[in-house]
TORNUSE-180503 format. One record per residue: residue in three letters; x, y, z of N, C-alpha, C in turn. Coordinates in pm, whole numbers, padded with zeros to 5 digits, always signed. Example, Ala and Ser with C-alpha at 12.3 -4.5 7.8 and 13.67 -1.06 7.14 Angstrom:
ALA+01319-00569+00780+01230-00450+00780+01320-00330+00780;SER+01285-00225+00708+01367-00106+00714+01290+00003+00787;
//
This chain:
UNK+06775+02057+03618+06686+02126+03523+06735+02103+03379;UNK+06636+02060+03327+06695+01999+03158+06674+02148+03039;UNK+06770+02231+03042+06756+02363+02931+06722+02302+02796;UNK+06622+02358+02751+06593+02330+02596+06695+02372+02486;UNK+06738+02285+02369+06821+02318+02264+06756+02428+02230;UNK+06871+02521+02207+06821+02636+02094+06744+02647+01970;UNK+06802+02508+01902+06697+02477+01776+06565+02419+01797;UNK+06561+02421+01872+06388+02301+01943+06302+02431+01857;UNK+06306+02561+01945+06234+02645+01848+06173+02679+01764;UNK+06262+02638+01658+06251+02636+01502+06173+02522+01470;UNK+06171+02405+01518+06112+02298+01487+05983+02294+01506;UNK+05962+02341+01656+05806+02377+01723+05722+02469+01643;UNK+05841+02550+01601+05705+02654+01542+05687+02598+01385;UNK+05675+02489+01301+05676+02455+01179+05569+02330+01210;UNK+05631+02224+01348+05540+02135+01315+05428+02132+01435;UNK+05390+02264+01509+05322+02256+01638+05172+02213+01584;UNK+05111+02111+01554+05002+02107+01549+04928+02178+01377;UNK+04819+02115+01357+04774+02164+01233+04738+02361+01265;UNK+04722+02368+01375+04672+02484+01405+04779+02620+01492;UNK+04881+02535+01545+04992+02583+01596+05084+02684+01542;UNK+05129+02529+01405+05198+02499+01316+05189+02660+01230;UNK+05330+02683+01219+05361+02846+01084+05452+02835+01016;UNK+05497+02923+00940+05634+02938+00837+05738+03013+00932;UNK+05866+02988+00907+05956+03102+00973+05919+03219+00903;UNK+06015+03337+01001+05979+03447+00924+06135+03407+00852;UNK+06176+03536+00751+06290+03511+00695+06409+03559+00776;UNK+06409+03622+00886+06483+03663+00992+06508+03506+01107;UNK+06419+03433+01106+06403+03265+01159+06479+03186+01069;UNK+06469+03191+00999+06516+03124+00902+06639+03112+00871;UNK+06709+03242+00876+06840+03264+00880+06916+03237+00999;UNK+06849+03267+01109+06922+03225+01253+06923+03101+01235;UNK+06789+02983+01204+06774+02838+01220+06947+02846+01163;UNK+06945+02857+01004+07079+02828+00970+07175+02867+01048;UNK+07220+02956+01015+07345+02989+01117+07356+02908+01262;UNK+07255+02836+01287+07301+02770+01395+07329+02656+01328;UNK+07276+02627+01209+07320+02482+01125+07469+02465+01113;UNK+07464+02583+01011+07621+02597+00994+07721+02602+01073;UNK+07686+02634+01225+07803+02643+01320+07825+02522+01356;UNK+07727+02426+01343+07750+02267+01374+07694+02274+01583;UNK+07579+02341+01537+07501+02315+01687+07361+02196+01649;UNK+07388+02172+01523+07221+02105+01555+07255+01989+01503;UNK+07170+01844+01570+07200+01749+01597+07139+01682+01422;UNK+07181+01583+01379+07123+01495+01246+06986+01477+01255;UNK+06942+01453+01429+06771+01439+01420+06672+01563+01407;UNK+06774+01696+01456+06732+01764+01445+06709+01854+01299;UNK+06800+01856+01219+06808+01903+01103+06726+01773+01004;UNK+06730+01654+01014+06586+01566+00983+06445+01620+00977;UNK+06403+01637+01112+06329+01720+01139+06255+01841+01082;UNK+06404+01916+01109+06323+02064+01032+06311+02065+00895;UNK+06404+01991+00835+06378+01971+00659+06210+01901+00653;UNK+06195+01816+00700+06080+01739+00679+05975+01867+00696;UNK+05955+01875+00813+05874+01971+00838+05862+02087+00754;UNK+05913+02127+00720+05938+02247+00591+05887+02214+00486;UNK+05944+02051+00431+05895+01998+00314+05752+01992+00327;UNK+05687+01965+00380+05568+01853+00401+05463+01991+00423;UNK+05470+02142+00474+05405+02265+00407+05478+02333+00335;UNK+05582+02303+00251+05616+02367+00157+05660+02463+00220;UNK+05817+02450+00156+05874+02591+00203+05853+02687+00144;UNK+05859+02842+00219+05813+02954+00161+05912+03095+00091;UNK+05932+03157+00032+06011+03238-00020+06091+03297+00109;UNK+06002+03331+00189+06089+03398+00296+06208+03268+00398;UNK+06174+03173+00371+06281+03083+00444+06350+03080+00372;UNK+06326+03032+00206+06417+03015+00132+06529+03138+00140;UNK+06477+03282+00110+06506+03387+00128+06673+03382+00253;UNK+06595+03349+00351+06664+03323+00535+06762+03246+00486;UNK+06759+03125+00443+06835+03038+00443+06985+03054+00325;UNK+06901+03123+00213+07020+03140+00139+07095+03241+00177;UNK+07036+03348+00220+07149+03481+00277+07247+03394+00342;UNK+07215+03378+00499+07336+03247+00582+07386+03197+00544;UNK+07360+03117+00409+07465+02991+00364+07580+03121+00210;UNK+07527+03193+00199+07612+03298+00093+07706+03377+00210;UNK+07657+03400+00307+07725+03522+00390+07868+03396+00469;UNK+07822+03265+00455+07920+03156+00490+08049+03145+00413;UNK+08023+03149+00280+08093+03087+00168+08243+03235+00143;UNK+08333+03126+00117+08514+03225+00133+08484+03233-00017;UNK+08453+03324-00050+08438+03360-00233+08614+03449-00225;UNK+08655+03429-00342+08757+03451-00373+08806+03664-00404;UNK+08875+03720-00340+08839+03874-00356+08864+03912-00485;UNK+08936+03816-00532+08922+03815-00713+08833+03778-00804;UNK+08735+03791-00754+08645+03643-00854+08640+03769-00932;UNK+08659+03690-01080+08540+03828-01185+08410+03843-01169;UNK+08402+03926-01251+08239+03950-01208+08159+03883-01288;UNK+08033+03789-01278+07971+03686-01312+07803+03754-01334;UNK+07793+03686-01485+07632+03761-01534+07577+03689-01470;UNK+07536+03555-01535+07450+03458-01534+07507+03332-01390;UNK+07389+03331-01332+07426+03190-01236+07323+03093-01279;UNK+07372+02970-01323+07305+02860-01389+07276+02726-01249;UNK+07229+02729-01211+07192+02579-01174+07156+02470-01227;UNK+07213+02319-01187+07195+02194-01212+07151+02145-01140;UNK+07060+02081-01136+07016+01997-00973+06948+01853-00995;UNK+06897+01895-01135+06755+01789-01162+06845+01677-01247;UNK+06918+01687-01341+06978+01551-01401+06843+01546-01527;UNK+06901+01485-01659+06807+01461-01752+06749+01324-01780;UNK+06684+01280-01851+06651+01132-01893+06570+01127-01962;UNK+06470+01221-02009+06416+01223-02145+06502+01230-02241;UNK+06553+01430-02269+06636+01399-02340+06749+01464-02280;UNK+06909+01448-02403+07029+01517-02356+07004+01651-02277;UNK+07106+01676-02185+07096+01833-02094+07153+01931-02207;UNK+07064+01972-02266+07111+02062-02434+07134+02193-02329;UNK+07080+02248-02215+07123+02326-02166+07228+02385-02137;UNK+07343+02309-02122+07435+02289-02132+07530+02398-02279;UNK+07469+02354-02363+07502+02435-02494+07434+02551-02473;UNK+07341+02592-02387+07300+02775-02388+07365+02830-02338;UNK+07414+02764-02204+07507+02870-02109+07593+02898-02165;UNK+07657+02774-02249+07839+02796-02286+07850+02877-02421;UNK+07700+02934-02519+07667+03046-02564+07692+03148-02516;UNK+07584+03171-02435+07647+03278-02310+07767+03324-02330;UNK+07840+03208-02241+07968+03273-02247+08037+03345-02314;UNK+08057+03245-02424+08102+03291-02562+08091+03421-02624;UNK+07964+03479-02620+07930+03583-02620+07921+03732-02541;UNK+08055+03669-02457+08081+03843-02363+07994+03808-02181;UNK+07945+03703-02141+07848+03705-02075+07887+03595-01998;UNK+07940+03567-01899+08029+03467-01823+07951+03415-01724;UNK+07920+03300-01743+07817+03187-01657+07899+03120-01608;UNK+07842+03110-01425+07865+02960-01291+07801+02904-01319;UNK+07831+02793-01328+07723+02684-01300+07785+02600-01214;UNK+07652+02565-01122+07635+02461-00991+07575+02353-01005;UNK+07599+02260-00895+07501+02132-00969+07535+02048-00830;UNK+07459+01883-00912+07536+01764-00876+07546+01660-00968;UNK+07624+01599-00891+07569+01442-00963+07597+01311-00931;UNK+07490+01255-00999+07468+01095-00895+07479+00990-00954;UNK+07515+00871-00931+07543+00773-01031+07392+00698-00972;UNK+07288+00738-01143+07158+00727-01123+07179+00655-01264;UNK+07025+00696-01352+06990+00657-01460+07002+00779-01552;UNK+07036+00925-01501+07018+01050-01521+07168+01070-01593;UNK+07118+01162-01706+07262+01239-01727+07279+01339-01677;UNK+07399+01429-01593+07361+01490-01508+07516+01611-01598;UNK+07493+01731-01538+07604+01831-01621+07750+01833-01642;UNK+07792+01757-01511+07920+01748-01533+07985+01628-01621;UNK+07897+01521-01616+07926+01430-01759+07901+01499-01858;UNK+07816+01598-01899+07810+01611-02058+07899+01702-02063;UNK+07960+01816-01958+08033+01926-01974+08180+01852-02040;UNK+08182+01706-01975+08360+01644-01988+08316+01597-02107;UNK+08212+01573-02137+08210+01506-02285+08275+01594-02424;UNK+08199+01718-02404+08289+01855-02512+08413+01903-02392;UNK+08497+01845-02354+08609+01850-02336+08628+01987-02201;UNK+08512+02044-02143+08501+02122-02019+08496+02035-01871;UNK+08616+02064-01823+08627+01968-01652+08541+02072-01551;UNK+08544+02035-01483+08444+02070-01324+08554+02118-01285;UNK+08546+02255-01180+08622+02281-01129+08675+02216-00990;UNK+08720+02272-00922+08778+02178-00787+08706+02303-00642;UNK+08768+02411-00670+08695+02505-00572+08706+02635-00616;UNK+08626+02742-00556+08630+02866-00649+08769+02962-00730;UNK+08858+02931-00639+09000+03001-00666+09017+02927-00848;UNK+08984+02789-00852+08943+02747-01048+08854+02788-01066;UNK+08729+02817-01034+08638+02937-01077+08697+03065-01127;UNK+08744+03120-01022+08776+03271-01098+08896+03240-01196;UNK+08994+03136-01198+09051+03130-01313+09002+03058-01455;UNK+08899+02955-01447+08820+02952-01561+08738+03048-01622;UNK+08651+03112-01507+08580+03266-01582+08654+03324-01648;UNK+08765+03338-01585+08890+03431-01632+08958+03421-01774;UNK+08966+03291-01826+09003+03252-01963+08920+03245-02049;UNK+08819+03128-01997+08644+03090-02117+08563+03186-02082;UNK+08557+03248-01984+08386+03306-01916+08282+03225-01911;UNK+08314+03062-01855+08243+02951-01817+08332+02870-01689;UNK+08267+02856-01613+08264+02754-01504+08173+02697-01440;UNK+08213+02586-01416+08102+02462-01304+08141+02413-01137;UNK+08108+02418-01092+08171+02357-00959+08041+02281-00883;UNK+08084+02158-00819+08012+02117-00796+07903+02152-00657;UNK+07773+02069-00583+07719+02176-00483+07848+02148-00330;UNK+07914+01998-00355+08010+01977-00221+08094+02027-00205;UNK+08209+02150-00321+08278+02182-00353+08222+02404-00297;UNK+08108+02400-00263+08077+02547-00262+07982+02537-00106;UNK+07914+02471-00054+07832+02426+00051+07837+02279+00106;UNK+07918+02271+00203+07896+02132+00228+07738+02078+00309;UNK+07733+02184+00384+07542+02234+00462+07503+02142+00301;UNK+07463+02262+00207+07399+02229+00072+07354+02080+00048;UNK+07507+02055+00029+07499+01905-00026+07465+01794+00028;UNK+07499+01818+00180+07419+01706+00274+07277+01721+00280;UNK+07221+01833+00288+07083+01860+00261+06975+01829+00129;UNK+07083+01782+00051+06976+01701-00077+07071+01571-00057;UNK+07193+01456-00022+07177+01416-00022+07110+01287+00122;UNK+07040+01413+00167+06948+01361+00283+06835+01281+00247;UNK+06779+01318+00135+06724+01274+00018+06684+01092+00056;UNK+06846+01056+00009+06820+00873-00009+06813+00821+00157;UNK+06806+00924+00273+06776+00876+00370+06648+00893+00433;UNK+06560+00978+00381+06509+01069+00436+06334+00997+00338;UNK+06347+00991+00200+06262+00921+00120+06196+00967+00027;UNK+06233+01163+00060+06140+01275+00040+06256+01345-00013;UNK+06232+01471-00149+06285+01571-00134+06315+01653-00068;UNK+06443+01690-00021+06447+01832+00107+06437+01987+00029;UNK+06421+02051+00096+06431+02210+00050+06579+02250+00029;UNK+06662+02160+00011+06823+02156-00054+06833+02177-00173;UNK+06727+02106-00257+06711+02134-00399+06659+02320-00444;UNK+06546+02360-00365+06497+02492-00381+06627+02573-00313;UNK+06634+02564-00227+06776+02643-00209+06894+02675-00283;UNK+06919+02551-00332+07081+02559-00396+07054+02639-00527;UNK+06910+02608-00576+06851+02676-00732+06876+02814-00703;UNK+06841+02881-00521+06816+03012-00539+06934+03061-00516;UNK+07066+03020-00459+07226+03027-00394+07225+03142-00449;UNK+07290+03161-00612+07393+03292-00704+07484+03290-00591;UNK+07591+03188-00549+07680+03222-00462+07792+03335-00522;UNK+07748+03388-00670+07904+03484-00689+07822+03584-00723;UNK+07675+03600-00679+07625+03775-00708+07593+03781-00868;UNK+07539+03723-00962+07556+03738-01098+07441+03808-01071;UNK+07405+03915-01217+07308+03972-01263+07188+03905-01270;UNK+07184+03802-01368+07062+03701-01401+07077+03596-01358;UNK+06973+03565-01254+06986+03399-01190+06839+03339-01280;UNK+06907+03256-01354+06831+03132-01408+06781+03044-01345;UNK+06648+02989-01344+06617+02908-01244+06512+02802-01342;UNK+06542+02664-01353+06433+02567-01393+06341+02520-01292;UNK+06264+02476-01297+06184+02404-01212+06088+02294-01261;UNK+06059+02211-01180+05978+02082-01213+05807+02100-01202;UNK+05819+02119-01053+05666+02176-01017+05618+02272-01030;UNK+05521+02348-01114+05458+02481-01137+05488+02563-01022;UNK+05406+02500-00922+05404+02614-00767+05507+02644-00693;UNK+05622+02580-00741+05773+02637-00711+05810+02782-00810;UNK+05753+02810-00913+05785+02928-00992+05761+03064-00891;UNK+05668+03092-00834+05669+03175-00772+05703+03240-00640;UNK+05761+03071-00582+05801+03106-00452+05980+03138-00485;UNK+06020+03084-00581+06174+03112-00618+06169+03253-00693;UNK+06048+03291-00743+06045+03424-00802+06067+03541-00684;UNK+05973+03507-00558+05995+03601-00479+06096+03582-00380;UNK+06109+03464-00363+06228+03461-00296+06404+03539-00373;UNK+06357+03541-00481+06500+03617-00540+06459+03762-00486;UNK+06337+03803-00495+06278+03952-00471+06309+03955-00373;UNK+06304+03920-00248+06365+03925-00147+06452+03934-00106;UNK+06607+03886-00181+06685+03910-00136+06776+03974-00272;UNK+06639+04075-00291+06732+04188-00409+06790+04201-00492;UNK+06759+04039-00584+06835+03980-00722+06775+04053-00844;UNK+06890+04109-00890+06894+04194-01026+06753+04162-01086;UNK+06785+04045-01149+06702+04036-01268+06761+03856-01253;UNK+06553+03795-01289+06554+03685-01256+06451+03598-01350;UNK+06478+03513-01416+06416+03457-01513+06399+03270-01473;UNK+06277+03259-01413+06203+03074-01343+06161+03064-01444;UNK+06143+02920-01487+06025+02836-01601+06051+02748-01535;UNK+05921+02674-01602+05948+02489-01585+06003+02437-01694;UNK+06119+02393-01689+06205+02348-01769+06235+02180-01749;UNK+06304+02167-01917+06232+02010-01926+06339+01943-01805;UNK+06259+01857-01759+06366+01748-01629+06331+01798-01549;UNK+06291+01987-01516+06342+02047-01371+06494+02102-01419;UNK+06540+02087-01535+06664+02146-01552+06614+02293-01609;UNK+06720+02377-01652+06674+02530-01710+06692+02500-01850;UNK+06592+02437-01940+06612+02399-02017+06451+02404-02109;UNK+06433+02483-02180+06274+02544-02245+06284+02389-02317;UNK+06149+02310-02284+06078+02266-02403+06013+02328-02515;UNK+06094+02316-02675+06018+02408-02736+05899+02348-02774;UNK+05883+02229-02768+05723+02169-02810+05601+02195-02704;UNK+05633+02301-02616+05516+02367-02533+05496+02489-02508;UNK+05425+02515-02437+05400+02676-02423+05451+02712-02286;UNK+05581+02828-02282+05605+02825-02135+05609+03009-02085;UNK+05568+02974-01950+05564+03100-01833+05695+03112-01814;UNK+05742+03246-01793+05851+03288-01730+05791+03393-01650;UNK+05827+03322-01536+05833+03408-01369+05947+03478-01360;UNK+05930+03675-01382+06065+03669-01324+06090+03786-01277;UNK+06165+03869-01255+06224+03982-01138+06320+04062-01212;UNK+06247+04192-01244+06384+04305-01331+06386+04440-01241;UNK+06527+04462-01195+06525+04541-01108+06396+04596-00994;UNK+06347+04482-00976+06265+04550-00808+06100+04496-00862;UNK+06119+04482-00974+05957+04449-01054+05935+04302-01093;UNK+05830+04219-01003+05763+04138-01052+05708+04117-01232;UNK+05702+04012-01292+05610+03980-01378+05610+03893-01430;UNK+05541+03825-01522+05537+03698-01635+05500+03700-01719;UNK+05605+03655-01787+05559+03650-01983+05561+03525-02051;UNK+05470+03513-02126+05437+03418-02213+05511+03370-02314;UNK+05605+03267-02369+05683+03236-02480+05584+03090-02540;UNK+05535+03131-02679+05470+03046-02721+05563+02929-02782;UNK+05464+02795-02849+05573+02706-02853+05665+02699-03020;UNK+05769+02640-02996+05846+02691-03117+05847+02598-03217;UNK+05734+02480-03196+05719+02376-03296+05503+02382-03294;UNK+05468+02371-03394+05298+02355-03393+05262+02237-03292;UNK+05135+02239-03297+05095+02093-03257+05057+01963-03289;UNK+05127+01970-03384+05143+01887-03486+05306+01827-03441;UNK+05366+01890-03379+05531+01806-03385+05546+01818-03236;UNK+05555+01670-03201+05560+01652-03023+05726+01554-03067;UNK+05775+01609-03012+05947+01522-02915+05950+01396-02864;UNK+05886+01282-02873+05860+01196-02818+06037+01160-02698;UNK+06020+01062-02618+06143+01064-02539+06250+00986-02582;UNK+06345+00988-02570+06493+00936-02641+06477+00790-02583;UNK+06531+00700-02711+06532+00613-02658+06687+00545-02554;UNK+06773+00617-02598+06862+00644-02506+06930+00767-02450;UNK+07024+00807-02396+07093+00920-02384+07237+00918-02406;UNK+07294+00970-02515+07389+00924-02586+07500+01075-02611;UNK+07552+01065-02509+07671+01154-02491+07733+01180-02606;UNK+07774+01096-02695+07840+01087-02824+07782+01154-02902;UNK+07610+01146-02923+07546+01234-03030+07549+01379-02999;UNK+07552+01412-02841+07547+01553-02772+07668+01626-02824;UNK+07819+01575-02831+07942+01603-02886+07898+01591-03026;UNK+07845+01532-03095+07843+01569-03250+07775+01676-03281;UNK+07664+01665-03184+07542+01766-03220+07593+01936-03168;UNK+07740+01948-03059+07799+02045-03062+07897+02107-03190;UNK+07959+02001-03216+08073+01994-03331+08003+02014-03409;UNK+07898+02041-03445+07807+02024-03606+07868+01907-03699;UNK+07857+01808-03621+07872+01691-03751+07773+01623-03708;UNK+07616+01687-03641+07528+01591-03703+07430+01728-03611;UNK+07305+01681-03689+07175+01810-03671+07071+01685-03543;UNK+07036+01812-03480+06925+01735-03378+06767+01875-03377;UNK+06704+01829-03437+06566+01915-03411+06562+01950-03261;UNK+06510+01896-03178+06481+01905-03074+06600+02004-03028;UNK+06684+01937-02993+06775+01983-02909+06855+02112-02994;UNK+06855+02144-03090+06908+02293-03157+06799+02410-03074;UNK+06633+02323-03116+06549+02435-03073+06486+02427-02956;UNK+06619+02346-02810+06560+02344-02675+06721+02452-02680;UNK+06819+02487-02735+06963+02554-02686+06878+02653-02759;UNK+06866+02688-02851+06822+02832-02868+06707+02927-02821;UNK+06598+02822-02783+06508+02891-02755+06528+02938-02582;UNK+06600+02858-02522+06662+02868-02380+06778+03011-02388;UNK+06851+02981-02484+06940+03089-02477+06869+03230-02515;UNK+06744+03222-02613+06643+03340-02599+06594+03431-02486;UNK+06562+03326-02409+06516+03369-02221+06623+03445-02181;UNK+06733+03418-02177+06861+03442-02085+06872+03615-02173;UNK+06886+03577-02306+06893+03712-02389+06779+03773-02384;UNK+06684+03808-02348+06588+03893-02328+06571+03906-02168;UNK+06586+03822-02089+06600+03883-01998+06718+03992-01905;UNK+06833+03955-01975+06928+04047-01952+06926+04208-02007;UNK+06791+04203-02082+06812+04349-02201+06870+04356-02326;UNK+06939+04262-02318+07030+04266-02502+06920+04293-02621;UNK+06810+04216-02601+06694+04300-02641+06594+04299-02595;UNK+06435+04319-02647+06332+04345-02562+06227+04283-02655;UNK+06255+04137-02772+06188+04176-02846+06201+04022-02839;UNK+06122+03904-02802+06112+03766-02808+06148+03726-02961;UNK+06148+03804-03063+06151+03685-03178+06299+03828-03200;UNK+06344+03852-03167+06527+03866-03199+06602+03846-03102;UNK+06516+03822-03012+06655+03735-02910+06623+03600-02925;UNK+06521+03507-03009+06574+03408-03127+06651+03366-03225;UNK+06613+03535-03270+06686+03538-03420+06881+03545-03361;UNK+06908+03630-03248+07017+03644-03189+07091+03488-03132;UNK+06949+03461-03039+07055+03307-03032+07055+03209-03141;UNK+06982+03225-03257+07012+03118-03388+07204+03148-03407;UNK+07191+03301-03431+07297+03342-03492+07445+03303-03353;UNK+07408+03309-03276+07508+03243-03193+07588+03094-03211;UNK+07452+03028-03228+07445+02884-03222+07554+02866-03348;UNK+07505+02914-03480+07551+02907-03616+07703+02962-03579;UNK+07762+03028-03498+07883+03078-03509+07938+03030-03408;UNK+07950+02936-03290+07971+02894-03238+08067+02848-03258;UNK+08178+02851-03121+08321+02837-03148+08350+02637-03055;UNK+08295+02559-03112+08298+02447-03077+08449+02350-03018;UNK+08528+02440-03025+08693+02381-03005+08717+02487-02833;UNK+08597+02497-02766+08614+02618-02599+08611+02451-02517;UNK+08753+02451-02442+08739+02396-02327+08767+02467-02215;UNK+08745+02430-02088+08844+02481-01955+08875+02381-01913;
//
């Protein structure tokens, strides 16, 4: 008698037919994992269920499933400090520099201690941990340098192989696979250290709301999605952008109009030039764009935390950051 795999399940009920075919619930979702993570399910099988997921779009409540399991996995350190902001990297830039980069490490600076997660690929993309080594900030190695970088700067990075190895095989399933996996929406929704405000960019519109509720789901403070330029968390100010987001238990979205007329469009870089990103930190050289993609980004983060309640002074607040900025912070 041939017993069916345990995971067959999970698979059946995603790709049974156009009419079969459902979402996990978020209680499915979490078991699927946990059987991932124990190392019961086979490469064809975890093929499989990513595809299948991808191809109707995964839903808040898997996402939901999936990140609890892979957080309730992870040996977080019983020291970690306590962490506001969780930043994700996932998307890599190529229009222009990851100026994002310069909001978080605002943040910091300012009493307010940001993770950031990521990856990176030797693509065409500049991706965070090159520009972080460029102003003189290394990647950490594993969280135990987490809680001692928070601990000094109130900034750290670690990479996604370094916090989830599940994670990281799951986007770079990617160059085998042909398709994006739901590795990317996941790792965005992780906050593997519990921060207050999880920041979230996104590429595709109709991902804003499933990462919106999927944070609602699993009871995240206060949560601030846009589509940010690349797919990174990074406001284009030459457009008009939605913020999807989650303050204590309450849905909503607000409107941030754009911070240049329509008259002044950003056209795309003709290269990406690490060197100008370090000047343009150091203030020995001015960048339009990229002053008013770090401030107007670091606006979001400051109004959504409460520091204020008032879109044009948590501008006026991150100008005044930017201008005082302590440009000599490594870890």
């Amino acid at each position: 008698m041939i017993i069916e795999h345990e995971f067959a399940q999970y698979i059946r009920t995603l790709g049974k037919g156009k009419r079969g075919q459902r979402s996990l619930s978020q209680q499915d979702a979490y078991n699927a994992c946990q059987l991932i993570l124990n190392g019961e399910v086979e490469d064809i099988q975890l093929g499989a269920f990513l595809m299948l997921m991808r191809m109707k779009e995964e839903t808040a409540e898997e996402i939901a499933g999936i990140v609890q399991a892979i957080r309730d996995s992870l040996p977080i350190p019983e020291n970690m400090p306590p962490i506001t902001v969780d930043w994700s990297s996932y998307a890599g830039k190529r229009r222009h520099l990851p100026w994002f980069i310069l909001s978080a490490i605002l943040l910091s600076q300012n009493g307010y201690p940001v993770f950031m997660h990521g990856i990176a690929r030797d693509d065409d993309r500049v991706y965070a941990e090159q520009a972080l080594q460029s102003i003189g900030i290394a990647a950490c190695e594993s969280f135990t340098e987490v809680a001692s970088a928070i601990t000094i700067t109130g900034f750290a990075y670690l990479a996604i192989e370094n916090i989830s190895p599940l994670l990281s095989r799951m986007i770079e399933l990617r160059q085998m696979l042909g398709l994006r996996t739901p590795g990317h929406t996941i790792s965005r929704s992780l906050n593997p250290l519990s921060a207050k405000l999880l920041m979230q960019g996104i590429f595709h519109p109709g991902y804003a709301e499933i990462h919106q509720h999927a944070a609602h789901l699993l009871d995240q403070e206060v949560v601030a999605v846009f589509k940010g330029e690349g797919g990174e968390i990074e406001r284009d100010p030459d457009k008009f952008s939605i913020v999807y987001g989650v303050d204590k238990g309450k849905l909503f979205t607000e409107e941030w109009p754009p911070v240049f007329d329509n008259a002044t469009r950003h056209i795309k870089e003709d290269s990406l030039d690490l060197k100008q990103f370090q000047r343009v930190w150091s203030g020995a050289e001015s960048h339009e764009y990229g002053e008013a993609a770090v401030i107007s980004t670091t606006a979001i983060a400051i109004k959504a935390l409460g520091i204020t309640d008032k879109q044009v002074k948590a501008i006026l607040l991150a100008t005044n950051w930017w201008q005082k900025r302590n440009t000599q912070q490594a870890a």
